[in-house]
DOBADO-492671 format. One record per atom (N, C-alpha, C): x, y, z; residue in one letter; residue number from 1; atom name; chain. Coordinates in nm, 3 decimals. Atoms other than C-alpha are relative to their C-alpha. Layout:
% DOBADO-492671
<site <X,Y,Z>,"A",NUM,"CA","A"> ...
% end
This chain:
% DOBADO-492671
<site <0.096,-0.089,-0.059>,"X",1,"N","A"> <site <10.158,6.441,10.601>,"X",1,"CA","A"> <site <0.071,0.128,0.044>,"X",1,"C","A"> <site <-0.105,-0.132,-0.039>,"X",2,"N","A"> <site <10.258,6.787,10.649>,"X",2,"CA","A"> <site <-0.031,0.053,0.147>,"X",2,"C","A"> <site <-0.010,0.003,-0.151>,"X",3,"N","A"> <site <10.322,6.904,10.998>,"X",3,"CA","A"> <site <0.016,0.128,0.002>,"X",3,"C","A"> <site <0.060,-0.099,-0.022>,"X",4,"N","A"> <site <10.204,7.249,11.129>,"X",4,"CA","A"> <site <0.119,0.066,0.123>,"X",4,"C","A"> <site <-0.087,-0.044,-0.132>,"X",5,"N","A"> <site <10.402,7.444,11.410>,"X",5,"CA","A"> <site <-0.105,-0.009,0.128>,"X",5,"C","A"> <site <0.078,-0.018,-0.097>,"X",6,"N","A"> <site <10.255,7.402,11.752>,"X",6,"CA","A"> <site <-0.024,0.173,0.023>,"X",6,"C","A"> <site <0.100,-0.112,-0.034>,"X",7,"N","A"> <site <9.995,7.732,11.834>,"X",7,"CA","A"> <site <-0.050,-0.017,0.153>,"X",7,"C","A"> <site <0.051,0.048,-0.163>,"X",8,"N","A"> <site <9.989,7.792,12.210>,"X",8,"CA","A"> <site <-0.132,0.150,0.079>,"X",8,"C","A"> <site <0.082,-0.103,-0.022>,"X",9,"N","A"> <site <9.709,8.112,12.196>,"X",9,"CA","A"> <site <-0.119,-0.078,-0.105>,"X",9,"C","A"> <site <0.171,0.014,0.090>,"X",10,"N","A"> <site <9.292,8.030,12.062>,"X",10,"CA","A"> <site <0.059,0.111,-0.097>,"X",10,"C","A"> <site <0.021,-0.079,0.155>,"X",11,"N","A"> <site <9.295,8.200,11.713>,"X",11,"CA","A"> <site <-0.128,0.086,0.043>,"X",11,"C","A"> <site <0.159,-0.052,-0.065>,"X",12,"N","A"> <site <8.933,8.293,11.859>,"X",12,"CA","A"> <site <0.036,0.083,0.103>,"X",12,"C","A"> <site <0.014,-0.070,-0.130>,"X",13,"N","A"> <site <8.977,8.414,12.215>,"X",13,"CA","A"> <site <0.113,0.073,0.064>,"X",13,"C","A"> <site <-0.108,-0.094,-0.108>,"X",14,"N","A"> <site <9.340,8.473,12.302>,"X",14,"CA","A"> <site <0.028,-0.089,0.116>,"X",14,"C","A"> <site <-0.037,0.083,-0.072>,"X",15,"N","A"> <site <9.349,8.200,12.552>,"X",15,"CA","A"> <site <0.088,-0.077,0.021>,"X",15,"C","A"> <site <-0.069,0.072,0.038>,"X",16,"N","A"> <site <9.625,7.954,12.617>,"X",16,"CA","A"> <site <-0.110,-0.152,-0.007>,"X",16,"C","A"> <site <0.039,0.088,0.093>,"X",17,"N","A"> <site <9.563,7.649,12.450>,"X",17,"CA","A"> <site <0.033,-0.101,0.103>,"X",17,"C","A"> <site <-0.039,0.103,-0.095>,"X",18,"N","A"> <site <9.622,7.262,12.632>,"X",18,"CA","A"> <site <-0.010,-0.081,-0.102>,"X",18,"C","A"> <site <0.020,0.149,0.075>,"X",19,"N","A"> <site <9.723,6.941,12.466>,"X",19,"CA","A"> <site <-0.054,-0.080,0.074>,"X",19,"C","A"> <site <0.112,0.141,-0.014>,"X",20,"N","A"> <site <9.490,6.651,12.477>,"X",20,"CA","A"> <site <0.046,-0.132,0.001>,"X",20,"C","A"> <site <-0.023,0.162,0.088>,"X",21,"N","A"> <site <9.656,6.378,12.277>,"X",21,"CA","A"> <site <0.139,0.030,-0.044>,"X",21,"C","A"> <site <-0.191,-0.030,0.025>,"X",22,"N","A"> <site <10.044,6.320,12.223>,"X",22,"CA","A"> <site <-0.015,-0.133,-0.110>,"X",22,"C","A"> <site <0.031,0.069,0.054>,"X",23,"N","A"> <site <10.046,6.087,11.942>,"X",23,"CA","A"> <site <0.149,-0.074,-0.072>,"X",23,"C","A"> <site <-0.105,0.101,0.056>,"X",24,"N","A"> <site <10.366,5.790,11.796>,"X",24,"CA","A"> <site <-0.054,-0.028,-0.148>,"X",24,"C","A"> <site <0.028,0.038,0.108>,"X",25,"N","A"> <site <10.370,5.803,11.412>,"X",25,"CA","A"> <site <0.074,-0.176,-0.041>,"X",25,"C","A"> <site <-0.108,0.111,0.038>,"X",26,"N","A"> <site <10.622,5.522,11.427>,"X",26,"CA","A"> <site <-0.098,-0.137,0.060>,"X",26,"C","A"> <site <0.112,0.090,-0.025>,"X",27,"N","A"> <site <10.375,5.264,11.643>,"X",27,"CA","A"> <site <-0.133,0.020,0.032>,"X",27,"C","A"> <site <0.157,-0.071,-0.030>,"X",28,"N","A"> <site <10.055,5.453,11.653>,"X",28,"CA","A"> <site <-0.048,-0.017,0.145>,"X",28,"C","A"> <site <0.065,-0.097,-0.113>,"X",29,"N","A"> <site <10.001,5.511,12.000>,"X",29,"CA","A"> <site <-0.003,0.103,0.031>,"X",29,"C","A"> <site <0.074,-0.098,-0.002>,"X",30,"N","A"> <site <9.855,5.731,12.158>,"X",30,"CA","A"> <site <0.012,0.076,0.166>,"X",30,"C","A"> <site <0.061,-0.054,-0.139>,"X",31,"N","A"> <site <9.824,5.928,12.528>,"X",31,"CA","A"> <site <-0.069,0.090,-0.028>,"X",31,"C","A"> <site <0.096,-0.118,-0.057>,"X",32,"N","A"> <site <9.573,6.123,12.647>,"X",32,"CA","A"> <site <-0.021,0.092,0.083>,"X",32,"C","A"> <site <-0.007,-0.092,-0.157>,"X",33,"N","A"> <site <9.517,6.360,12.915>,"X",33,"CA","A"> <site <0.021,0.160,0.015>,"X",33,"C","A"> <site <0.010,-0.183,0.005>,"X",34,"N","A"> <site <9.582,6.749,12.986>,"X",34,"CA","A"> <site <0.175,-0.020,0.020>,"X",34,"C","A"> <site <-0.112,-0.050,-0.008>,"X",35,"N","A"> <site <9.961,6.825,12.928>,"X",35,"CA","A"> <site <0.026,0.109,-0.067>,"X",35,"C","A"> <site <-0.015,-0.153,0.017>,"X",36,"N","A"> <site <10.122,7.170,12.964>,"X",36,"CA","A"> <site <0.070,0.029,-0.118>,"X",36,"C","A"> <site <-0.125,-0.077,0.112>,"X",37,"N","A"> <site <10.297,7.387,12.679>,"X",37,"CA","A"> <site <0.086,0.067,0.073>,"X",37,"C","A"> <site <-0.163,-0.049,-0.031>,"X",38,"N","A"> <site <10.666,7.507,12.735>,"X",38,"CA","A"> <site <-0.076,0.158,0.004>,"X",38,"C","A"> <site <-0.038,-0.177,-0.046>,"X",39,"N","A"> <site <10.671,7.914,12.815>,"X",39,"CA","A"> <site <-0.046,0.013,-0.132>,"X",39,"C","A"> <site <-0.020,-0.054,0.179>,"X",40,"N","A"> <site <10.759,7.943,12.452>,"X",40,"CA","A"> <site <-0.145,0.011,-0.090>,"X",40,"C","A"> <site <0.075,0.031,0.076>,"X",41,"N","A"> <site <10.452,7.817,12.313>,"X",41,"CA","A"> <site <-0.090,0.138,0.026>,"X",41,"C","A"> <site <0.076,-0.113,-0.031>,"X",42,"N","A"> <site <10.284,8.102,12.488>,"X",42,"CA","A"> <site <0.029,0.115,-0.102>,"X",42,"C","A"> <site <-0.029,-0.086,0.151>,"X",43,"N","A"> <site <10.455,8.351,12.195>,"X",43,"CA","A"> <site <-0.021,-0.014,-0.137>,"X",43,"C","A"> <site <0.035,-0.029,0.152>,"X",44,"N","A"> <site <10.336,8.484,11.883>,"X",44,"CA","A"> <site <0.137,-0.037,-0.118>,"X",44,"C","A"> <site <-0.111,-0.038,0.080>,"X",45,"N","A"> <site <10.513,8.437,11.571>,"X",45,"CA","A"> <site <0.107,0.095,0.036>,"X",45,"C","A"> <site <-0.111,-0.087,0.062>,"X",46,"N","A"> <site <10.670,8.746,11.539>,"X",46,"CA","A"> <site <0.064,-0.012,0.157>,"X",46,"C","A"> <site <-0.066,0.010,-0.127>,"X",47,"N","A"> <site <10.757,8.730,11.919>,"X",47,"CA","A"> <site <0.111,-0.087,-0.026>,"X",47,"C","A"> <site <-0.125,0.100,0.042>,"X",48,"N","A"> <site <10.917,8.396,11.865>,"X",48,"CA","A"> <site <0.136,0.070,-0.084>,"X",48,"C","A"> <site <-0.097,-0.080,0.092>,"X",49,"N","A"> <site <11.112,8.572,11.534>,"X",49,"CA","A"> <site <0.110,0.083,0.083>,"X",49,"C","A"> <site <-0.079,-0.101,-0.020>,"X",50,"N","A"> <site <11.254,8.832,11.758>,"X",50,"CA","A"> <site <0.020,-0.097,0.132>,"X",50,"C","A"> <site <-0.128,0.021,-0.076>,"X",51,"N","A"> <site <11.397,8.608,12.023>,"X",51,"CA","A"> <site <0.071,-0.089,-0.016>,"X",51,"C","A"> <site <-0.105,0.042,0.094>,"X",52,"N","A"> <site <11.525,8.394,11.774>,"X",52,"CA","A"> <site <0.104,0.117,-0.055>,"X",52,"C","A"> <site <-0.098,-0.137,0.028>,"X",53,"N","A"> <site <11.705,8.747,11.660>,"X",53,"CA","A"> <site <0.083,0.037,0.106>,"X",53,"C","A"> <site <-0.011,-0.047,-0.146>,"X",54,"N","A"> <site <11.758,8.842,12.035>,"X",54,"CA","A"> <site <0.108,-0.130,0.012>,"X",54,"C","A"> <site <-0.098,0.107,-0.034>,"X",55,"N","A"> <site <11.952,8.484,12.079>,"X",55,"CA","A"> <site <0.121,-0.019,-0.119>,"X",55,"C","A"> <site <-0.090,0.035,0.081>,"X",56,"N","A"> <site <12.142,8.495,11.771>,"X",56,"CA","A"> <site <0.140,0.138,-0.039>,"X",56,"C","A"> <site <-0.147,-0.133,0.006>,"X",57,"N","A"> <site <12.295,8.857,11.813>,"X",57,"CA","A"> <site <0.036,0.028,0.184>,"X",57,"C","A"> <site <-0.080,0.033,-0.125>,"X",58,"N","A"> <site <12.393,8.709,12.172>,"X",58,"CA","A"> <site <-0.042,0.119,0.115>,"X",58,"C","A"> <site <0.092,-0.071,-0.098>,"X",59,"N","A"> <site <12.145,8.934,12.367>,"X",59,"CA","A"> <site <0.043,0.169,-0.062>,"X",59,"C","A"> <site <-0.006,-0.116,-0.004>,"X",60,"N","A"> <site <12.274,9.270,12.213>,"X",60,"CA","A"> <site <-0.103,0.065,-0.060>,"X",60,"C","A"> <site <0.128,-0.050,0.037>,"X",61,"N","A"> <site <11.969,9.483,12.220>,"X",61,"CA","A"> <site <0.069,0.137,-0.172>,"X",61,"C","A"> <site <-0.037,-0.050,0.166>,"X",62,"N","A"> <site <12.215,9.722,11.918>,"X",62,"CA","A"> <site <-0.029,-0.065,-0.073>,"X",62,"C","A"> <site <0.016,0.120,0.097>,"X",63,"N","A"> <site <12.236,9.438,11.728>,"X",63,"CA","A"> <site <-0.085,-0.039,-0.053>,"X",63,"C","A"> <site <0.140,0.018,0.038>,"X",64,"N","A"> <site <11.882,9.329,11.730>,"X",64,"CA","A"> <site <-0.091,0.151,-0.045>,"X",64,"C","A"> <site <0.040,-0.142,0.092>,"X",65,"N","A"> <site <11.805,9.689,11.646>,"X",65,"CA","A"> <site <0.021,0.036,-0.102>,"X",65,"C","A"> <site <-0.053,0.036,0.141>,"X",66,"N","A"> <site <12.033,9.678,11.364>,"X",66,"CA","A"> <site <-0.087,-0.056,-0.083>,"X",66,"C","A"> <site <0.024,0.075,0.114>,"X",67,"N","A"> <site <11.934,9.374,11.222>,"X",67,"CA","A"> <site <-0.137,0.025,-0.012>,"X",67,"C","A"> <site <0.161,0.005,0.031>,"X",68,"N","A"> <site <11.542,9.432,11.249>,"X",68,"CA","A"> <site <-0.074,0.105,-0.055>,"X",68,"C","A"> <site <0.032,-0.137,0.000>,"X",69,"N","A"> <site <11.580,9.796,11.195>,"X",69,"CA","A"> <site <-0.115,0.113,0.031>,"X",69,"C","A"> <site <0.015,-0.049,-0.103>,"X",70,"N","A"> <site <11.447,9.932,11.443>,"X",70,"CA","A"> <site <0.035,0.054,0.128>,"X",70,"C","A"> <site <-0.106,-0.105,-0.064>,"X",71,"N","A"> <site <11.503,10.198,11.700>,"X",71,"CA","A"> <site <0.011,-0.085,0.139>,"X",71,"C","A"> <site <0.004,0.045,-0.139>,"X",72,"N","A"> <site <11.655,10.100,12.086>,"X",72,"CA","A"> <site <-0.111,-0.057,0.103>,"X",72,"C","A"> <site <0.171,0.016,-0.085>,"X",73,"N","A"> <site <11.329,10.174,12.275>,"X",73,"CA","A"> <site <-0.080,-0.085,-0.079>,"X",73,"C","A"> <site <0.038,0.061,0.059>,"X",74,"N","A"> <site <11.160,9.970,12.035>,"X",74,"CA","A"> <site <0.038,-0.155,0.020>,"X",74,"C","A"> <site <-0.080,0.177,-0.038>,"X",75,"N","A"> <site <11.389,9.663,12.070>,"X",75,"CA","A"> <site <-0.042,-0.055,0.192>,"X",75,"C","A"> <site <0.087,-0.020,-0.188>,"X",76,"N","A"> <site <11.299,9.767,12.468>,"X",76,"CA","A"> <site <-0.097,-0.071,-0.023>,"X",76,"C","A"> <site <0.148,0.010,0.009>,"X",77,"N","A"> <site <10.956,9.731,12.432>,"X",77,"CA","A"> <site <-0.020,-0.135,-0.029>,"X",77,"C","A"> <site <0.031,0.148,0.028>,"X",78,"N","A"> <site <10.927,9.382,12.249>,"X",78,"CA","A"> <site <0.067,-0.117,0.098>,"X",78,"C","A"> <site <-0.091,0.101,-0.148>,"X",79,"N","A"> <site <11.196,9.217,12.488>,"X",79,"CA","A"> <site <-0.136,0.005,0.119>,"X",79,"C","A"> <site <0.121,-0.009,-0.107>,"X",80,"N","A"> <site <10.923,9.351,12.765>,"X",80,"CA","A"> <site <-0.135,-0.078,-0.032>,"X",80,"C","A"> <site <0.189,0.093,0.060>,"X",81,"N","A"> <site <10.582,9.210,12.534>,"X",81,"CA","A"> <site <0.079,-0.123,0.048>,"X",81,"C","A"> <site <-0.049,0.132,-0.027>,"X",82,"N","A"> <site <10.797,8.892,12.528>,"X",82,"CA","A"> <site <0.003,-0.075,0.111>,"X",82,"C","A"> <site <0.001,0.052,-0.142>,"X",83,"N","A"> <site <10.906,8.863,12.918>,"X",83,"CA","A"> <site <-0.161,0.020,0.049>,"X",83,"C","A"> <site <0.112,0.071,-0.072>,"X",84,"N","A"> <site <10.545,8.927,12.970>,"X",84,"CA","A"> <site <-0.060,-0.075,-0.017>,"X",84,"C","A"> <site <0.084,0.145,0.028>,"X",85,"N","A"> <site <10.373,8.678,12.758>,"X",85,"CA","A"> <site <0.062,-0.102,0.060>,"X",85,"C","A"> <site <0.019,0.145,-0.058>,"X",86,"N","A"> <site <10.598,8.429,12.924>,"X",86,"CA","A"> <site <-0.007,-0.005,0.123>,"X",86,"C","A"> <site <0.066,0.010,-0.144>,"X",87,"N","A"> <site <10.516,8.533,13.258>,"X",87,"CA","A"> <site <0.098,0.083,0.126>,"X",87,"C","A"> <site <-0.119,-0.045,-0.107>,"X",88,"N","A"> <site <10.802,8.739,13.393>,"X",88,"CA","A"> <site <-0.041,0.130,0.015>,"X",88,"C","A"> <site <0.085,-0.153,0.011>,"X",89,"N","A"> <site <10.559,9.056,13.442>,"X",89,"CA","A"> <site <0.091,0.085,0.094>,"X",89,"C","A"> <site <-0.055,-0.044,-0.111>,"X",90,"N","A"> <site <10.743,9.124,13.768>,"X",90,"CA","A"> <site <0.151,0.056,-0.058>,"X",90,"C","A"> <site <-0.113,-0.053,0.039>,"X",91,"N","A"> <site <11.069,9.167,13.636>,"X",91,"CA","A"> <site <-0.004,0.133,-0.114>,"X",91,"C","A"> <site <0.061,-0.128,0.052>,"X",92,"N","A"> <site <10.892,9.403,13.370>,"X",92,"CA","A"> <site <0.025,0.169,0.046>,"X",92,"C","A"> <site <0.035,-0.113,-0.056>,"X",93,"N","A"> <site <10.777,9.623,13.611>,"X",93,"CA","A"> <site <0.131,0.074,0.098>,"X",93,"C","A"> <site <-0.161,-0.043,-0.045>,"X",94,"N","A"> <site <11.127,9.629,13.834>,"X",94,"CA","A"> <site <0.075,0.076,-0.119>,"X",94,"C","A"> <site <-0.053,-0.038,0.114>,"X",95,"N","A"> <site <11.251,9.749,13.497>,"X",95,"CA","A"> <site <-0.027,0.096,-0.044>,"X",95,"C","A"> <site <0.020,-0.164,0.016>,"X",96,"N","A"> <site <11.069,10.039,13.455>,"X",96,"CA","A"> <site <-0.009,0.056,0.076>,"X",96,"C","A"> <site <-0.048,-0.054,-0.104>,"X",97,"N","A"> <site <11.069,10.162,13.767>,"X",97,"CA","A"> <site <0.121,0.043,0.033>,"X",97,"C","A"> <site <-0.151,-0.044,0.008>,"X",98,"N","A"> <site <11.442,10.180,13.739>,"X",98,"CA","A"> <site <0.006,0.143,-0.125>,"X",98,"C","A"> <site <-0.057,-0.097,0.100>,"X",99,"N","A"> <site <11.375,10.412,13.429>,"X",99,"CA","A"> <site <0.013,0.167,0.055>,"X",99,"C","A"> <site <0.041,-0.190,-0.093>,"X",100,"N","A"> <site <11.392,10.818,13.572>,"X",100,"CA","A"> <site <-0.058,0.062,-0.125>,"X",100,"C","A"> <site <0.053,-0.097,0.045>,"X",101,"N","A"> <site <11.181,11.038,13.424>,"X",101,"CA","A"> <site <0.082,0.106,-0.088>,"X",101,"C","A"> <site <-0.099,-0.088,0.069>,"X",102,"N","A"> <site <11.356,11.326,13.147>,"X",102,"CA","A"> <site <-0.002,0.105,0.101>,"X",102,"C","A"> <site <0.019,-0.070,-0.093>,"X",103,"N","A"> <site <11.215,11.565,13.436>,"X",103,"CA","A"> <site <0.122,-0.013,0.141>,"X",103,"C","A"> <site <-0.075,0.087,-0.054>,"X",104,"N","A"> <site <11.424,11.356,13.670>,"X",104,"CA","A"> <site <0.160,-0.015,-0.029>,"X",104,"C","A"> <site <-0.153,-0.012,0.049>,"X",105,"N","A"> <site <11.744,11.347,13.477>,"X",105,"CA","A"> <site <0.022,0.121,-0.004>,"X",105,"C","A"> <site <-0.048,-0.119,-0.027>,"X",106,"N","A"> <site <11.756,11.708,13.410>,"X",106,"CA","A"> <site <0.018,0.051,0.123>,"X",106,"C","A"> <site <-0.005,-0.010,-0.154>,"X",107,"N","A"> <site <11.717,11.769,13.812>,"X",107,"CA","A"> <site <0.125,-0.029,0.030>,"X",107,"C","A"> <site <-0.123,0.094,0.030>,"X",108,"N","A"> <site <12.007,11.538,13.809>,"X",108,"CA","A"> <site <0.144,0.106,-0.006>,"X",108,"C","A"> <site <-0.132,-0.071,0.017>,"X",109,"N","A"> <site <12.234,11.732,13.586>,"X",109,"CA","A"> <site <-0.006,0.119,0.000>,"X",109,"C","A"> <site <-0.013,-0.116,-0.014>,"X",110,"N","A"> <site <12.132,12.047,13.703>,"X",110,"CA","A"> <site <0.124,-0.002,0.161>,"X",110,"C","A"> <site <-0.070,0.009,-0.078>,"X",111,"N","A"> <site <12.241,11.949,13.984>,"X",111,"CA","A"> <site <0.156,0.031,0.066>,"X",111,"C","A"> <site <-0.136,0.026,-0.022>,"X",112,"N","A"> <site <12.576,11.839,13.932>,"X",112,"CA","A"> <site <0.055,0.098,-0.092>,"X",112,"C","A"> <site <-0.057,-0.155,0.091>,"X",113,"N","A"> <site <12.633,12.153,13.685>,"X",113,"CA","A"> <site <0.020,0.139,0.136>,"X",113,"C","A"> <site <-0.033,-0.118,-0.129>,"X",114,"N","A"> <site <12.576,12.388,14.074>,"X",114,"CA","A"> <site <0.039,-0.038,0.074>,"X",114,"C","A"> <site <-0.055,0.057,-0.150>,"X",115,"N","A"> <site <12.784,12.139,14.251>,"X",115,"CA","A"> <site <-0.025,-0.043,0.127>,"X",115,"C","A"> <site <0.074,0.073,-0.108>,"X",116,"N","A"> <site <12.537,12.020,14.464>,"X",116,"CA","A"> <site <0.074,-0.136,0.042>,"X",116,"C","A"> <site <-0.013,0.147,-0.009>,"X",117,"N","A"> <site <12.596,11.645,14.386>,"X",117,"CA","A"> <site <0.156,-0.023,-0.088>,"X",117,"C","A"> <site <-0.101,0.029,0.106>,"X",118,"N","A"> <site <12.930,11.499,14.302>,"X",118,"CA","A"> <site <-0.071,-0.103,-0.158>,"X",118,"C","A"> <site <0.023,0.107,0.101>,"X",119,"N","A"> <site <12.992,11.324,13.935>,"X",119,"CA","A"> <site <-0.049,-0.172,0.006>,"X",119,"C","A"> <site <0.043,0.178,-0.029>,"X",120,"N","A"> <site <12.972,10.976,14.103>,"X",120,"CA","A"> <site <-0.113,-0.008,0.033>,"X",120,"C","A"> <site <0.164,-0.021,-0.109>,"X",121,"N","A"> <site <12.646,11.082,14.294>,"X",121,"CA","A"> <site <-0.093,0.015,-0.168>,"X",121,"C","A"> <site <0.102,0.004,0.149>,"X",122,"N","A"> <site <12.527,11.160,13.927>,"X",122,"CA","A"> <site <-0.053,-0.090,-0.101>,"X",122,"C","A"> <site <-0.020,0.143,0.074>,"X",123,"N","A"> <site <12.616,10.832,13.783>,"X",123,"CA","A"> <site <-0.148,-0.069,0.065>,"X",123,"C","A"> <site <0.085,0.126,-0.031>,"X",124,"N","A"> <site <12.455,10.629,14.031>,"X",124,"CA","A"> <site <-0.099,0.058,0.006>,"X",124,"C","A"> <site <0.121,-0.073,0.012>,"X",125,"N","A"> <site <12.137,10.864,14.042>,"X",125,"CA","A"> <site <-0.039,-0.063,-0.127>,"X",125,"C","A"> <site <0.043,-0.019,0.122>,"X",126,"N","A"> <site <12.108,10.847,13.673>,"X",126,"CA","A"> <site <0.005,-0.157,-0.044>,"X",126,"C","A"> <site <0.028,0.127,-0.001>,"X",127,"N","A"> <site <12.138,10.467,13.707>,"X",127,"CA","A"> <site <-0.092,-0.046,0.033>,"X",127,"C","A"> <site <0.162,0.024,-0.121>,"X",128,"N","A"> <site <11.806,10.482,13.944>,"X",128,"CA","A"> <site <0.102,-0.091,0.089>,"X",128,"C","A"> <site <-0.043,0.035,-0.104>,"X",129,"N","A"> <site <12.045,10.381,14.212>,"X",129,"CA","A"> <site <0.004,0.068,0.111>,"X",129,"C","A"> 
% end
């Protein structure tokens, strides 16, 4: 019998999905009841794909840019779809909040071009620190 990949989103609605029935091919039983899906199940294919990519070039977001070819911000972006489908929205949003504005950076290194701010003061600025 051919065997399907578990699907943890409705094809229809977008919803997560719930198992019913856990089933023993070896002595045919059976349970019943409402048990949860892993995080994971919550991701799409291609999601899955790319943190199978993401785990196999040992978290380097180059790497996974490389191999998928595709640009930095891009590799950004899906890491983010990813942490939010599995629920880590919060860390998301800490994450861009750290980003500064191009408005923001130039301020920055105008800055430290009229000697306002030292080089170190520029660093950690331009870190969102």
């Amino acid at each position: 019998m051919a065997q399907y990949s578990v699907v943890g989103r409705c094809p229809v609605c977008g919803d997560e999905l719930e198992v019913t029935r856990l089933h023993c091919p070896s002595c045919d039983s059976a349970l019943e009841g409402n048990f949860a899906l892993g995080r994971f199940q919550r991701l799409t294919r291609e999601q899955m794909q790319f943190v199978e990519t993401f785990i196999k070039n040992r978290g380097s977001l180059k790497d996974v840019g490389l191999e998928l070819g595709i640009s930095y911000p891009t590799v950004v972006n899906r890491l983010n779809d990813v942490l939010t489908a599995l629920g880590y929205t919060d860390r998301v949003k800490a994450a861009e909040e750290l980003v500064i504005s191009p408005e923001q950076r130039k301020e920055i290194l105008d800055k430290l071009a009229q000697g306002k701010i030292t080089a170190d003061q520029a660093a950690r600025l331009l870190r969102g620190k």
